[in-house]
Gaussian input, Z-matrix of N, CA and C with variables (Angstrom, degrees):
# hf/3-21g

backbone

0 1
 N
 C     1     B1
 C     2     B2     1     A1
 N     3     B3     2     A2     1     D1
 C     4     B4     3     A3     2     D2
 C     5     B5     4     A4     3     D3
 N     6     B6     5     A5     4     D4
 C     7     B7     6     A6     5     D5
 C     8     B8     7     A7     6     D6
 N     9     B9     8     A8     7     D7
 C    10    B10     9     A9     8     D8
 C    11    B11    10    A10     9     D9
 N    12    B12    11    A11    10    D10
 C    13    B13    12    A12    11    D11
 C    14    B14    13    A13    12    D12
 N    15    B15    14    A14    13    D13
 C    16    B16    15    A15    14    D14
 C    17    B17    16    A16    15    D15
 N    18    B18    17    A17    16    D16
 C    19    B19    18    A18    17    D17
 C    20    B20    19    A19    18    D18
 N    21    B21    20    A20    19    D19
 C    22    B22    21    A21    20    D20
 C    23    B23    22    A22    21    D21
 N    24    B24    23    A23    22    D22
 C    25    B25    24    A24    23    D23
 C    26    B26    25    A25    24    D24
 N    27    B27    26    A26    25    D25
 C    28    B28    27    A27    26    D26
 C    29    B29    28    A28    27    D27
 N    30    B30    29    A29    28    D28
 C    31    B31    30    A30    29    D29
 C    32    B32    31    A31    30    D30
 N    33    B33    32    A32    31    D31
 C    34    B34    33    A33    32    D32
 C    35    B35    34    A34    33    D33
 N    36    B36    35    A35    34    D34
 C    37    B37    36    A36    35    D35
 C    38    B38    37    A37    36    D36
 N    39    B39    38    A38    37    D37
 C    40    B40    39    A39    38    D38
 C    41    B41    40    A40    39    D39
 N    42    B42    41    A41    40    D40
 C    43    B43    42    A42    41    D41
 C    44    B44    43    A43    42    D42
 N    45    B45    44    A44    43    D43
 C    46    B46    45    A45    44    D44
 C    47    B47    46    A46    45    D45
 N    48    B48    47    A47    46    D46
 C    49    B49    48    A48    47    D47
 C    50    B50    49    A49    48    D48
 N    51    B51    50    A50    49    D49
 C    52    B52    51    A51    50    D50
 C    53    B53    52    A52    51    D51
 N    54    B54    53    A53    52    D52
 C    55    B55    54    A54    53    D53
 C    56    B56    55    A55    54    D54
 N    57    B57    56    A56    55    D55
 C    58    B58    57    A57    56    D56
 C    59    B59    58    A58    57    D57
 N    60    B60    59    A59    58    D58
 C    61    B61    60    A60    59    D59
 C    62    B62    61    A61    60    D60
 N    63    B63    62    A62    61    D61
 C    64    B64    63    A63    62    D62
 C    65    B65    64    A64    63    D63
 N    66    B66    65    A65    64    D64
 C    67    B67    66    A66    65    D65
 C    68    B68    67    A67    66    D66
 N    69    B69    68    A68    67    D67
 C    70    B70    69    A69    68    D68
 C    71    B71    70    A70    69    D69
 N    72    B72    71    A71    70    D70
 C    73    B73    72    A72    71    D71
 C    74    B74    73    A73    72    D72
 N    75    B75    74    A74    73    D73
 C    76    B76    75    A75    74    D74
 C    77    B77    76    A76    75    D75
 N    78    B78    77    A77    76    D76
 C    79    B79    78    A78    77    D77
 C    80    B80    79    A79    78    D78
 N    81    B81    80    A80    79    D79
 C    82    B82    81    A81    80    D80
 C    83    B83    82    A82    81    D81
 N    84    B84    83    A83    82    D82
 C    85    B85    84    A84    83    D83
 C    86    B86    85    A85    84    D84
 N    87    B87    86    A86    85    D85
 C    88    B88    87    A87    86    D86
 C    89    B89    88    A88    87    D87
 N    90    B90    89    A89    88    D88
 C    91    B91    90    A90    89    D89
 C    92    B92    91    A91    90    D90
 N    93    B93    92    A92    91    D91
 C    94    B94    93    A93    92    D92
 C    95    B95    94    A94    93    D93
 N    96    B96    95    A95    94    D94
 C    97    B97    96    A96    95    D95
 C    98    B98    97    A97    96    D96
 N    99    B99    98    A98    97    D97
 C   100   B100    99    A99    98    D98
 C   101   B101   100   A100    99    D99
 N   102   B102   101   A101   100   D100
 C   103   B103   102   A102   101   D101
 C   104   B104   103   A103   102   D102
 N   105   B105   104   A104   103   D103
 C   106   B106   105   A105   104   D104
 C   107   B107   106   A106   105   D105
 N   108   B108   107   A107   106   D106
 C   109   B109   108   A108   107   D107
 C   110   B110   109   A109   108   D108
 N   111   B111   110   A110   109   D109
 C   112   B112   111   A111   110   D110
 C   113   B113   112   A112   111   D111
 N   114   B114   113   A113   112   D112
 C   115   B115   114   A114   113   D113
 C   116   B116   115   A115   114   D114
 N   117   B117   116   A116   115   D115
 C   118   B118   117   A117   116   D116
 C   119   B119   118   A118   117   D117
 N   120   B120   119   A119   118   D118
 C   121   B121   120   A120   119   D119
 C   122   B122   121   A121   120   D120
 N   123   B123   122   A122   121   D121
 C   124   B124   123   A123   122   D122
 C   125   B125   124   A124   123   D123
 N   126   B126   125   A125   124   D124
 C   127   B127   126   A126   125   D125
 C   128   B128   127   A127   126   D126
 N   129   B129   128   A128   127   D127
 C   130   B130   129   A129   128   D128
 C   131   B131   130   A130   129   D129
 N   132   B132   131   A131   130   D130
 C   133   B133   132   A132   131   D131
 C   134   B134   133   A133   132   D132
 N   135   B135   134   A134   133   D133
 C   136   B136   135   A135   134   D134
 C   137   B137   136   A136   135   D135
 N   138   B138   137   A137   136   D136
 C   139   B139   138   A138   137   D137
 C   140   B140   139   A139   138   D138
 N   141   B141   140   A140   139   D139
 C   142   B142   141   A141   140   D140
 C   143   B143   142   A142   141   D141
 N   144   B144   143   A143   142   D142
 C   145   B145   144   A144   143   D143
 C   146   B146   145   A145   144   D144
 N   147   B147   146   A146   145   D145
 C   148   B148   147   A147   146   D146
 C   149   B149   148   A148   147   D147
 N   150   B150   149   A149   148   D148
 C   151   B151   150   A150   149   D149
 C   152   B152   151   A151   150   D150
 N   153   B153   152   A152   151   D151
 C   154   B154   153   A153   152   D152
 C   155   B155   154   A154   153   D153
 N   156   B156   155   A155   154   D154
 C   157   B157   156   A156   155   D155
 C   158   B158   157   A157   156   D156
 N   159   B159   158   A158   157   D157
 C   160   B160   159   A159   158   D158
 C   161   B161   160   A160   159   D159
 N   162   B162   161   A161   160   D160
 C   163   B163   162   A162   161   D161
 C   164   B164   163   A163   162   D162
 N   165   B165   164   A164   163   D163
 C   166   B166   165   A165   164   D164
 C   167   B167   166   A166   165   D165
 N   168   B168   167   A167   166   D166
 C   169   B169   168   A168   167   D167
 C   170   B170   169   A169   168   D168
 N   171   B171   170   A170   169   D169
 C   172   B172   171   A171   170   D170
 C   173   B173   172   A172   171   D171
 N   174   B174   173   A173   172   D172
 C   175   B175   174   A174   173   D173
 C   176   B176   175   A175   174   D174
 N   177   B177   176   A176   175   D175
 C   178   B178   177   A177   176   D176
 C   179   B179   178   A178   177   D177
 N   180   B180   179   A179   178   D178
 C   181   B181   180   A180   179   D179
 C   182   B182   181   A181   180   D180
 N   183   B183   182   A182   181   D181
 C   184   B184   183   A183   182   D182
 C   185   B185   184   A184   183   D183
 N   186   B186   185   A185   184   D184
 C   187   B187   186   A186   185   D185
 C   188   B188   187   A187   186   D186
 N   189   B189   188   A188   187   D187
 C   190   B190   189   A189   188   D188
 C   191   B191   190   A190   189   D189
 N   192   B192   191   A191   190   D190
 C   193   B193   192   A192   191   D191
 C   194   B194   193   A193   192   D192
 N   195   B195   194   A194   193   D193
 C   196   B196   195   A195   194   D194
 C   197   B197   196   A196   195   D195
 N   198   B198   197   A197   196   D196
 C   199   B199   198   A198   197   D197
 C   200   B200   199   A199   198   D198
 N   201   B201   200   A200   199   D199
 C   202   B202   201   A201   200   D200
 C   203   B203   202   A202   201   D201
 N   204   B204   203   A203   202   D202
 C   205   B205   204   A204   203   D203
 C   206   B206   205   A205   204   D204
 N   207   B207   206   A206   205   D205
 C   208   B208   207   A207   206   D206
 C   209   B209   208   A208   207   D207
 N   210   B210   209   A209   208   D208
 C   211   B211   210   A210   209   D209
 C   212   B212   211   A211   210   D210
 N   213   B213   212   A212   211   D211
 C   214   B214   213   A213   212   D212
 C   215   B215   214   A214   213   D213
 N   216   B216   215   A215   214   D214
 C   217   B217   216   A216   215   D215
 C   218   B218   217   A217   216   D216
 N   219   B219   218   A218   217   D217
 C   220   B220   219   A219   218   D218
 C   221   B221   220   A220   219   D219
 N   222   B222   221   A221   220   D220
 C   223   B223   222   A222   221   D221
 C   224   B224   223   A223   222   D222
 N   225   B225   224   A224   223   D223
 C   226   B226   225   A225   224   D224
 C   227   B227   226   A226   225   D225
 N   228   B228   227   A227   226   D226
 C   229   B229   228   A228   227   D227
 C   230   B230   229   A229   228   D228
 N   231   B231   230   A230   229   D229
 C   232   B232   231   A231   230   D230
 C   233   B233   232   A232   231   D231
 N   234   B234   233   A233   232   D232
 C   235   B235   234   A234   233   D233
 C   236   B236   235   A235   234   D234
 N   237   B237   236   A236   235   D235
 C   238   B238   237   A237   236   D236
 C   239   B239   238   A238   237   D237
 N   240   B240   239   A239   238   D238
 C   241   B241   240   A240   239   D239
 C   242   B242   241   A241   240   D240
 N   243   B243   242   A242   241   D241
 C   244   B244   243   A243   242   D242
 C   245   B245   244   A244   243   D243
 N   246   B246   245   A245   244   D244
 C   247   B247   246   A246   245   D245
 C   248   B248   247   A247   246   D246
 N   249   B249   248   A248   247   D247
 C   250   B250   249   A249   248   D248
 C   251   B251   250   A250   249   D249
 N   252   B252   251   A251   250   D250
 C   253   B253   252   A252   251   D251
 C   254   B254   253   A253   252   D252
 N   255   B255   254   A254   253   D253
 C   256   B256   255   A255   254   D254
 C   257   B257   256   A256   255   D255
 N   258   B258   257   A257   256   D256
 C   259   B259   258   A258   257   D257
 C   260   B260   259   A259   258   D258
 N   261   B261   260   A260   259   D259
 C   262   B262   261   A261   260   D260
 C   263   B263   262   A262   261   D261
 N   264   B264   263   A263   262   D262
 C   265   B265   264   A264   263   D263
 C   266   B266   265   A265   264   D264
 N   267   B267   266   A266   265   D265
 C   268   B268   267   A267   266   D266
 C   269   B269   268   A268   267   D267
 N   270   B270   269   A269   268   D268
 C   271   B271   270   A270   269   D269
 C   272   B272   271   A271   270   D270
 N   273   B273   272   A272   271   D271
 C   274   B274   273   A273   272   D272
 C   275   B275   274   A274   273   D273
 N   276   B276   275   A275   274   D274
 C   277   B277   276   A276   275   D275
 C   278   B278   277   A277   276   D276
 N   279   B279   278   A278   277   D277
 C   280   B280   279   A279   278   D278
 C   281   B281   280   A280   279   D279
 N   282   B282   281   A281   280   D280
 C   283   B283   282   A282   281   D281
 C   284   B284   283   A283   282   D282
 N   285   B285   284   A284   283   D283
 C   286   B286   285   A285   284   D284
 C   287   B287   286   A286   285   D285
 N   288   B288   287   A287   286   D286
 C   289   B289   288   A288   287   D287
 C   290   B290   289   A289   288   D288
 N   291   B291   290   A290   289   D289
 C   292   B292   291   A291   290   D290
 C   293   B293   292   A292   291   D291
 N   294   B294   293   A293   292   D292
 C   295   B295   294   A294   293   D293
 C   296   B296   295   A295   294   D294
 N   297   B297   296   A296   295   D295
 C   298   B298   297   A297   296   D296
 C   299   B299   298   A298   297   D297
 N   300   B300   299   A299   298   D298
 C   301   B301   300   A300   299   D299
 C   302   B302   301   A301   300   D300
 N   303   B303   302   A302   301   D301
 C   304   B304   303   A303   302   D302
 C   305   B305   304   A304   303   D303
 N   306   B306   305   A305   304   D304
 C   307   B307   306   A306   305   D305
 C   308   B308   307   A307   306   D306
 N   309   B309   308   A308   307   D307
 C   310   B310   309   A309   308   D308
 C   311   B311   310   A310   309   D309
 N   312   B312   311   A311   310   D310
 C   313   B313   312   A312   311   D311
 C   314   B314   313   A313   312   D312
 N   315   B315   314   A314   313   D313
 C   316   B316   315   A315   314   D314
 C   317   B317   316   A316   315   D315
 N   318   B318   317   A317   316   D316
 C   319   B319   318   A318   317   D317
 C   320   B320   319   A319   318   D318
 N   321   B321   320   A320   319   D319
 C   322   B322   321   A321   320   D320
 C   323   B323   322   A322   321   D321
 N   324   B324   323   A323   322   D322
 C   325   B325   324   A324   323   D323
 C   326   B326   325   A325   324   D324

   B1=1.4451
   B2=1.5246
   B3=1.4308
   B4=1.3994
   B5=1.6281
   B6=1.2653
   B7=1.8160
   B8=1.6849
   B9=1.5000
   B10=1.3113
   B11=1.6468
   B12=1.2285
   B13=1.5485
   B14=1.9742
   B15=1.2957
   B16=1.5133
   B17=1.7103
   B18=1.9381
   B19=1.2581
   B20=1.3758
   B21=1.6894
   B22=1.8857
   B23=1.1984
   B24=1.3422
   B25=1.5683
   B26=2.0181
   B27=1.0562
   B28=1.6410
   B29=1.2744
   B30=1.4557
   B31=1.8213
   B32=1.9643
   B33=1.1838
   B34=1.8507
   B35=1.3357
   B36=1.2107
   B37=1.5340
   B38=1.3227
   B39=1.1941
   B40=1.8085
   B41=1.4371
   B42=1.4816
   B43=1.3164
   B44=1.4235
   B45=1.8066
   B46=1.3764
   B47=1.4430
   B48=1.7464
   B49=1.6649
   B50=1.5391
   B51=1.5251
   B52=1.2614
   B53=1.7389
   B54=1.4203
   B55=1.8419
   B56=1.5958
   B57=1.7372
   B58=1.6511
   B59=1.6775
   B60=1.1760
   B61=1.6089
   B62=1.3832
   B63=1.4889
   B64=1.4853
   B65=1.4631
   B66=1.3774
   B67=1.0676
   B68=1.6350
   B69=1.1702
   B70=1.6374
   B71=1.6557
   B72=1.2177
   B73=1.6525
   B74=1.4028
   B75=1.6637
   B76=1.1976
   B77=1.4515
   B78=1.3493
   B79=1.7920
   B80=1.6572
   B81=1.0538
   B82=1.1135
   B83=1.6764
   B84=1.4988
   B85=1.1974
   B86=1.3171
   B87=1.2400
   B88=1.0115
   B89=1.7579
   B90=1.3314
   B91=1.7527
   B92=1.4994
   B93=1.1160
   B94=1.6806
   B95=1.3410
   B96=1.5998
   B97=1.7123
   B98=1.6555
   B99=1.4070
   B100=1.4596
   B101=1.4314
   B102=1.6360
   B103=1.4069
   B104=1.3392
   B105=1.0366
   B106=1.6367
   B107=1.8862
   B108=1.8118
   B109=1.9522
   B110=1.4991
   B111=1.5232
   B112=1.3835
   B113=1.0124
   B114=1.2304
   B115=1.9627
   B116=1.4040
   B117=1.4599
   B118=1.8135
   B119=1.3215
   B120=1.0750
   B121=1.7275
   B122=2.1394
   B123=1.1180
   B124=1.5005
   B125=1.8349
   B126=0.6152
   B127=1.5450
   B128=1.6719
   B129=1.2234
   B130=1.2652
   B131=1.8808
   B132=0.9665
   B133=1.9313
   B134=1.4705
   B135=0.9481
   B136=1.8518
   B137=1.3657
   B138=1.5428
   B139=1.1520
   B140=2.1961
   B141=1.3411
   B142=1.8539
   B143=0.9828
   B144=1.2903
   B145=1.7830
   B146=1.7032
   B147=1.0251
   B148=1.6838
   B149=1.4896
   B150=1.8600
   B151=1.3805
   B152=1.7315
   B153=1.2703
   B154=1.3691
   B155=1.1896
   B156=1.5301
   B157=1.8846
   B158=1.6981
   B159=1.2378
   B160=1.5320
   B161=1.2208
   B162=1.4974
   B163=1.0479
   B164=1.3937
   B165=1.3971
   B166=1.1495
   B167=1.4619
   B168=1.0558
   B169=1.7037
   B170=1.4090
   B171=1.4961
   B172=1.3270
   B173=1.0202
   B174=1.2879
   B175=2.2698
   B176=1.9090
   B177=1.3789
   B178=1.9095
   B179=1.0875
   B180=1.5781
   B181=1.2554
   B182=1.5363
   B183=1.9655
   B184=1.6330
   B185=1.9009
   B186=1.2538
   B187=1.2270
   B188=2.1064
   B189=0.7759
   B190=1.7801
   B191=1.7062
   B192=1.0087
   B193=1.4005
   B194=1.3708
   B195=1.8112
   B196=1.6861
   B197=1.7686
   B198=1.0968
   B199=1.5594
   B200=1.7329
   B201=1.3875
   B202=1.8557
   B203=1.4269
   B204=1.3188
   B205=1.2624
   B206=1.7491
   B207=1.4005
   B208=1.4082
   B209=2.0529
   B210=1.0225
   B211=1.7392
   B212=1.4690
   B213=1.8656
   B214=1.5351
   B215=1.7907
   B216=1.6802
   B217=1.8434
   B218=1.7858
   B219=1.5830
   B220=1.1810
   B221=1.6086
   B222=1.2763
   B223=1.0920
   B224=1.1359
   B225=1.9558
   B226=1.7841
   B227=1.5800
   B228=1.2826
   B229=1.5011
   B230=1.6394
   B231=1.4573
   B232=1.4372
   B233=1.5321
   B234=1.4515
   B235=0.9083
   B236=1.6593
   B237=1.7734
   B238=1.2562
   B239=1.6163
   B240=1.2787
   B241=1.7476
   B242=1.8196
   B243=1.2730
   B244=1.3217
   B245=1.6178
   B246=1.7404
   B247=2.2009
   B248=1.8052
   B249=0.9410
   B250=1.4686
   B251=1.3268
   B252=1.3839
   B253=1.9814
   B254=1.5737
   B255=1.8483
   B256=0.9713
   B257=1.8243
   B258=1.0630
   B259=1.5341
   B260=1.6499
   B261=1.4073
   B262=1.3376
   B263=1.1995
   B264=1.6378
   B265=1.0729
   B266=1.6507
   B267=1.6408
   B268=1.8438
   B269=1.4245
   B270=1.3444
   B271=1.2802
   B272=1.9248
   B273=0.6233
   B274=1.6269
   B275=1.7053
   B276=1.4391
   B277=1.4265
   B278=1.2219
   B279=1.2082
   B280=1.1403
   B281=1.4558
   B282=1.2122
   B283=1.7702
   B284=1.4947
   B285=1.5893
   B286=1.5649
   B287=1.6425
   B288=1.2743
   B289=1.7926
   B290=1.0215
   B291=1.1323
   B292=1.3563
   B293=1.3509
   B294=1.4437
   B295=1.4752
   B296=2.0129
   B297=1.5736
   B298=1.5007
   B299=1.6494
   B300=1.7824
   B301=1.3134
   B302=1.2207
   B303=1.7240
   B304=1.3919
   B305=1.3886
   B306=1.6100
   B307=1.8949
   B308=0.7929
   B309=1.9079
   B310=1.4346
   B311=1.6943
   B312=1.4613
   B313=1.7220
   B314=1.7033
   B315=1.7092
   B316=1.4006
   B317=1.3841
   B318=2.0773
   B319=1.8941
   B320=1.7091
   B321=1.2794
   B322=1.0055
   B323=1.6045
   B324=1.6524
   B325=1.4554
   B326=1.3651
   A1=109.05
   A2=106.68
   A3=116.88
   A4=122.23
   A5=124.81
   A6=97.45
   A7=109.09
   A8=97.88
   A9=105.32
   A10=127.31
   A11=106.80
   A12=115.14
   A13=111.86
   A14=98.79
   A15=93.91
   A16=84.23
   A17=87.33
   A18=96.43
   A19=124.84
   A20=88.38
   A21=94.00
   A22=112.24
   A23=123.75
   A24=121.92
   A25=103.97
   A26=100.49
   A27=118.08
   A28=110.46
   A29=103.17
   A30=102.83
   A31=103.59
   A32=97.98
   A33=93.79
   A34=102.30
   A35=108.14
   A36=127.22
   A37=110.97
   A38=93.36
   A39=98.28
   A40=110.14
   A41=138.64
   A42=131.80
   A43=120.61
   A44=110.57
   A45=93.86
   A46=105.98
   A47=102.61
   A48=89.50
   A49=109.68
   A50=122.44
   A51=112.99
   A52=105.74
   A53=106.59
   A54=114.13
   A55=90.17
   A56=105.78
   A57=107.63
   A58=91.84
   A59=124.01
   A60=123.62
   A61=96.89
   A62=140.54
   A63=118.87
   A64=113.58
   A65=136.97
   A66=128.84
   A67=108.43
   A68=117.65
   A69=114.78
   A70=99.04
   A71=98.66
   A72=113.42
   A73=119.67
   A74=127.52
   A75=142.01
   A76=122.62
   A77=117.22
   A78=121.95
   A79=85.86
   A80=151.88
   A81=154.82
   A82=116.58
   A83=135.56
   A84=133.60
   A85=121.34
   A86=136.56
   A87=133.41
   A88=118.43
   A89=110.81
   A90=103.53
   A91=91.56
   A92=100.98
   A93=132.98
   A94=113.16
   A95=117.07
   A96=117.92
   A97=87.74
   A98=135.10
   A99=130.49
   A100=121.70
   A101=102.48
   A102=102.14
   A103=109.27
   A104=121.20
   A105=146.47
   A106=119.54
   A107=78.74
   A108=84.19
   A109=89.86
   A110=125.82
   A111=127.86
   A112=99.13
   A113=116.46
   A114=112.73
   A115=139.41
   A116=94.49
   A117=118.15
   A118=105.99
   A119=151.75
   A120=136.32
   A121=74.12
   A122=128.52
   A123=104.61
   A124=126.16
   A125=118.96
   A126=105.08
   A127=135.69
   A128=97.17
   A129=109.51
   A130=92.72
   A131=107.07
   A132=109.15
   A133=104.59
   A134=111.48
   A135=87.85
   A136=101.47
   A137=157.08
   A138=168.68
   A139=80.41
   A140=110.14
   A141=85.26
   A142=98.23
   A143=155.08
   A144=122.20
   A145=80.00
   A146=120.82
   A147=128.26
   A148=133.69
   A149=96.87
   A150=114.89
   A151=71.32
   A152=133.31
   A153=135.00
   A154=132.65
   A155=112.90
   A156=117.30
   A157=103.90
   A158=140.85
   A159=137.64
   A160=92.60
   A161=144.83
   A162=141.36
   A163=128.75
   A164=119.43
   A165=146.21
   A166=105.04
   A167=142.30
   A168=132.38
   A169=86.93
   A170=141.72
   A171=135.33
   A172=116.30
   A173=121.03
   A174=123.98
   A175=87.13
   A176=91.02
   A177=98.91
   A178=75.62
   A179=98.02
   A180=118.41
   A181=119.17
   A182=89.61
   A183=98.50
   A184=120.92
   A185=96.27
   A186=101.47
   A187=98.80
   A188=146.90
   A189=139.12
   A190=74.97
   A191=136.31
   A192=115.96
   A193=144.44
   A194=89.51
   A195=119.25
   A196=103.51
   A197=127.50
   A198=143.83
   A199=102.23
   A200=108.41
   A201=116.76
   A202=92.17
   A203=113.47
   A204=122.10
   A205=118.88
   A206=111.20
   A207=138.59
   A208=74.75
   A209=110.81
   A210=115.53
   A211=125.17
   A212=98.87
   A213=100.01
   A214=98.26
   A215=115.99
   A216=91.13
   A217=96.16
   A218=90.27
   A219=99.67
   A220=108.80
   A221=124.58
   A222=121.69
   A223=150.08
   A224=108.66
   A225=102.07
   A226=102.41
   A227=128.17
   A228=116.74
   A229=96.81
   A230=130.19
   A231=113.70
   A232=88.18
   A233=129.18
   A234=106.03
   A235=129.25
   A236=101.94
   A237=92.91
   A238=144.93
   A239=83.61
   A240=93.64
   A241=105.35
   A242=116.12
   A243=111.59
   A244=107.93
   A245=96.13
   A246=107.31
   A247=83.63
   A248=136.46
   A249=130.28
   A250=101.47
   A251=126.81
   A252=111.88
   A253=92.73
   A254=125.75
   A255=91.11
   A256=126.45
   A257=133.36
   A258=130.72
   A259=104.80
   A260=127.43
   A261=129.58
   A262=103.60
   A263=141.21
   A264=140.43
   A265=91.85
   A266=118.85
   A267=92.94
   A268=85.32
   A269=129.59
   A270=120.20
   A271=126.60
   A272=122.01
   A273=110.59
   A274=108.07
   A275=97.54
   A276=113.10
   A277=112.12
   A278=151.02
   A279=149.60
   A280=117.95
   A281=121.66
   A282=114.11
   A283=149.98
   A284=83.32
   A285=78.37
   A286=114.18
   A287=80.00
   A288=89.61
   A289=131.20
   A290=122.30
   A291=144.06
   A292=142.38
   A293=137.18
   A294=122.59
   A295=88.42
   A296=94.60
   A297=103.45
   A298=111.40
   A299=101.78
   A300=118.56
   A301=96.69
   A302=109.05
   A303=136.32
   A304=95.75
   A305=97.56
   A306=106.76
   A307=105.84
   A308=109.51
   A309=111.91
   A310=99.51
   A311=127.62
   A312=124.62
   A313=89.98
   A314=113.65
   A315=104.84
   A316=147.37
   A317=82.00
   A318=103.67
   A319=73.94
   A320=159.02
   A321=140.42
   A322=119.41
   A323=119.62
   A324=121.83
   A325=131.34
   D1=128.12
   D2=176.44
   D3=-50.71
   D4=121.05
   D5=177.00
   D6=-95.61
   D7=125.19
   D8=174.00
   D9=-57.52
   D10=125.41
   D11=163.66
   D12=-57.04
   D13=138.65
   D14=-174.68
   D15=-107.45
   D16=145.77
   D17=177.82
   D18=-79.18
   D19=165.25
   D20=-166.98
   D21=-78.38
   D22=134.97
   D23=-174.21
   D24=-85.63
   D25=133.22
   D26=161.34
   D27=-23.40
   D28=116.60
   D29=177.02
   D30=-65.39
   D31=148.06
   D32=172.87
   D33=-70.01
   D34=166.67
   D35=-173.16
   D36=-47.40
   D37=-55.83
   D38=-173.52
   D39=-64.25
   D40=-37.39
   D41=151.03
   D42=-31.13
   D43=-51.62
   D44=-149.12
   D45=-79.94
   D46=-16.45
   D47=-172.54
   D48=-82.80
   D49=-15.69
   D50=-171.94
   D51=-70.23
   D52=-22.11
   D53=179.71
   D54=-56.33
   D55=-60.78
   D56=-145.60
   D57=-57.34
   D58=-54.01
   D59=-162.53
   D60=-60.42
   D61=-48.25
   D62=-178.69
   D63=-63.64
   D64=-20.55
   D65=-171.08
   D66=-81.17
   D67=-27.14
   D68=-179.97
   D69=-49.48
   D70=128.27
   D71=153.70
   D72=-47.71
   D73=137.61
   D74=136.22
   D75=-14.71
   D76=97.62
   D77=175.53
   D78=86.44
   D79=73.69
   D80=140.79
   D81=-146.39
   D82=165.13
   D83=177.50
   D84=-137.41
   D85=158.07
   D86=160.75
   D87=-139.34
   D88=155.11
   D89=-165.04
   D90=-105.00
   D91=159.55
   D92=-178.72
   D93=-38.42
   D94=-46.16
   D95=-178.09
   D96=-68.60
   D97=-62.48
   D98=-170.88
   D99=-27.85
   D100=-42.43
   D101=-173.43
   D102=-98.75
   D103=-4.38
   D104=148.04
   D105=-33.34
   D106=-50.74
   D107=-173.09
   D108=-86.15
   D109=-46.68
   D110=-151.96
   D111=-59.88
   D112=-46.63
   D113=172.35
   D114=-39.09
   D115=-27.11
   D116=-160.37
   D117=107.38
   D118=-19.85
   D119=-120.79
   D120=-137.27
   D121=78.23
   D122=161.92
   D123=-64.87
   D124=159.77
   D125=-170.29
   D126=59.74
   D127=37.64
   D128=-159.98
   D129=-144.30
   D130=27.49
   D131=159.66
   D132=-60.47
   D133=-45.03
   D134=-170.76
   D135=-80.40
   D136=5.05
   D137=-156.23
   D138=-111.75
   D139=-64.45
   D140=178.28
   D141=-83.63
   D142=-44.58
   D143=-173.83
   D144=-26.98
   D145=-95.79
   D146=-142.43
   D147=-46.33
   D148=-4.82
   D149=-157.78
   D150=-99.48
   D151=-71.18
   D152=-173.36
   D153=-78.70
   D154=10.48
   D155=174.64
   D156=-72.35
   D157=-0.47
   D158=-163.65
   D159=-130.02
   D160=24.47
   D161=160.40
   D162=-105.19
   D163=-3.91
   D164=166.83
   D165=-51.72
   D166=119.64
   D167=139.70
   D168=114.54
   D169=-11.92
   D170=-173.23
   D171=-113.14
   D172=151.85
   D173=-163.74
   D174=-80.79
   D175=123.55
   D176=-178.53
   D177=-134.86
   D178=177.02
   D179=169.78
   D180=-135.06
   D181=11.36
   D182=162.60
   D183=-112.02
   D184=137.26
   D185=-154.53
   D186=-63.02
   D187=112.76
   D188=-165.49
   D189=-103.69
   D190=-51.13
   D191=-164.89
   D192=-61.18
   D193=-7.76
   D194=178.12
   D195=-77.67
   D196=0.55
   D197=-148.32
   D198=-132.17
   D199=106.47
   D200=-162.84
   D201=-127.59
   D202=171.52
   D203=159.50
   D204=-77.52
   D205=172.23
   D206=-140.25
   D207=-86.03
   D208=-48.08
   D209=177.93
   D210=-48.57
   D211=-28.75
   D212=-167.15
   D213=105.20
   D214=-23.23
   D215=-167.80
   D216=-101.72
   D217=178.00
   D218=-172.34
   D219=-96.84
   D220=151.83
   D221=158.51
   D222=-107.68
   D223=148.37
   D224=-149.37
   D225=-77.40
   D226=155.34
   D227=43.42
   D228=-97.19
   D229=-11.39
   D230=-139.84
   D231=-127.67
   D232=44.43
   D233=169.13
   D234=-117.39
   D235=23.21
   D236=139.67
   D237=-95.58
   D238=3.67
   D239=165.65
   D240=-86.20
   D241=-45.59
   D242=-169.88
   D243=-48.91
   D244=-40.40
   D245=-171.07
   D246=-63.19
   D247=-56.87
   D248=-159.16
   D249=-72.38
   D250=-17.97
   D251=178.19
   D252=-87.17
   D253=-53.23
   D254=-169.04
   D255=-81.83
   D256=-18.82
   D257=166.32
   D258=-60.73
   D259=33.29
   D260=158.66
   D261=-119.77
   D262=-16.66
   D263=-163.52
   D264=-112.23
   D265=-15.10
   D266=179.46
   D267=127.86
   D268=-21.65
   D269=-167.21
   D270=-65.68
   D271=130.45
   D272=179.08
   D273=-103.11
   D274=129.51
   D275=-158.26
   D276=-129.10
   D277=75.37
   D278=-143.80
   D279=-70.33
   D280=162.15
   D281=156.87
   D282=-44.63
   D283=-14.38
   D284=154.05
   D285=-135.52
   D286=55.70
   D287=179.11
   D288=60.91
   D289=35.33
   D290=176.85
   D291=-94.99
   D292=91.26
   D293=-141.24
   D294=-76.50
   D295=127.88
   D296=-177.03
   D297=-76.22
   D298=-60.90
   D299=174.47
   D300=-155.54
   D301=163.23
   D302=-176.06
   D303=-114.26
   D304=128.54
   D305=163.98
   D306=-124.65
   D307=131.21
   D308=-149.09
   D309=-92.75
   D310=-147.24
   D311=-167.81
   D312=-72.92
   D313=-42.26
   D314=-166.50
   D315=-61.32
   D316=-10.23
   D317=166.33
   D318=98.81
   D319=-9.10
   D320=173.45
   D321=-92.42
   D322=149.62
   D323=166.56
   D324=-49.30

């Protein structure tokens, strides 16, 4: 008789989005509802605003700045650090804070 594997229980929320936000690629973005569904939780963007607003200013090793709004802008208080992390990764960020376009590693749109 086979011995069954017991199933894996659901990471909690706060796990799954800190997975989904490390997994985004370098010079790429994703907005809050995105990491919302990727998590499990659809409709639940303002659930990561809240999972990643205290990550600002502290040595992580998840990127929160790869993570924009559903509009393309960034949000304050920290989003002139976020425009300065992402226009280091390739990102184009406009003047009024606005992610314009993403160029991905290949130099392409």
């Amino acid at each position: 008789m086979a011995v069954k594997k017991p199933a894996e229980k659901p990471l909690p929320f706060s796990d799954s989005v800190m997975k989904q936000v490390r997994s985004i690629p370098r010079g790429e973005v994703r907005s809050y509802a995105q990491v919302a569904i990727y998590a499990g939780r659809p409709g639940a963007a303002r659930g990561v605003g809240r999972e990643l607003k205290h990550l600002p200013g502290q040595a992580t090793q998840v990127p929160w700045w790869r993570v924009i709004r559903s509009d393309g802008t960034l949000a304050p208080p920290v989003a002139h650090e976020q425009a300065k992390r992402l226009r280091a990764e390739g990102v184009t960020v406009n003047q009024n804070g606005q992610v314009f376009r993403v160029v991905k590693k290949d130099g392409k749109a």
